[in-house]
C-alpha positions in Angstrom: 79.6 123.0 96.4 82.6 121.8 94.5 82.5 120.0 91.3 84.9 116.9 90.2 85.7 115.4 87.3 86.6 111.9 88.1 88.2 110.0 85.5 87.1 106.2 85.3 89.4 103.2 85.3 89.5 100.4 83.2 87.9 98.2 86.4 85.5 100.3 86.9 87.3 102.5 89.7 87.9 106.0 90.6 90.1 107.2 92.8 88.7 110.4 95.4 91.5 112.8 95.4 93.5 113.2 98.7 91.6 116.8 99.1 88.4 114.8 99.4 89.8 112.5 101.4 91.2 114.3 104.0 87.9 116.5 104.1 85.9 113.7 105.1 88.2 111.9 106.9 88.3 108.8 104.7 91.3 106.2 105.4 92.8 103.9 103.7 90.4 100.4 103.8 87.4 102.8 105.2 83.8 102.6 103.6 81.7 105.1 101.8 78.0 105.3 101.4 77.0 105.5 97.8 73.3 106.9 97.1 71.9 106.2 93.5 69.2 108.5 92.4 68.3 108.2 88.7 71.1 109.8 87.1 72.7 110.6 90.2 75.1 109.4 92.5 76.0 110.7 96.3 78.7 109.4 98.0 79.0 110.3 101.5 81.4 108.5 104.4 80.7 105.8 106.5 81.7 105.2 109.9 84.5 103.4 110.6 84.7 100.5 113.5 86.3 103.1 115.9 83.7 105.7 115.7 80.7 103.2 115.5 82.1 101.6 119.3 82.6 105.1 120.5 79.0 106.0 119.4 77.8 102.5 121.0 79.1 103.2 123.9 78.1 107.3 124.4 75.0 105.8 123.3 73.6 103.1 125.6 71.9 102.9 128.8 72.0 100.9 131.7 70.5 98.0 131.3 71.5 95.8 134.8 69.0 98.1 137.6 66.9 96.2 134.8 67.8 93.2 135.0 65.8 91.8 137.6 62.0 93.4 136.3 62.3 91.6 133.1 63.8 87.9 134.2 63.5 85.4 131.8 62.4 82.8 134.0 59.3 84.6 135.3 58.2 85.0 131.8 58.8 81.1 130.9 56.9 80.2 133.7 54.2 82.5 133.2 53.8 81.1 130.0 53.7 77.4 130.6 49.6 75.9 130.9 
């Protein structure tokens, strides 16, 4: 575990050195996740917009063999008195 001492702007901003950075892979205009816990805060990386479609799309399953069991209409009319 490595230990920081982050110096505090006058807005209210600190800057994660370039060491951190490249560590977690944090860009320029990328977000980090900050965790408060009483007198302690986590900050961990968050995706980014590239990574999150990747993820979507390793992710999903094939949803159009499905299609046709679960049509719309038949549950409308199903429905209806």
């Amino acid at each position: 575990m490595v230990k920081l001492k982050l110096r505090v702007g006058p807005k209210g901003q600190i800057v994660l050195p370039k060491i951190v950075r490249d560590k977690l892979s944090i860009k320029p205009r990328s977000y980090v996740i900050a965790d408060l816990k009483e007198d302690e805060l986590t900050l961990r990386r968050g995706l980014d917009i590239e990574e999150l479609l990747g993820w979507l799309k390793s992710s999903r399953k094939p949803v159009a063999s499905l299609v046709s069991k679960f049509s719309i209409e038949d549950e409308s009319l199903e429905a209806l008195p």
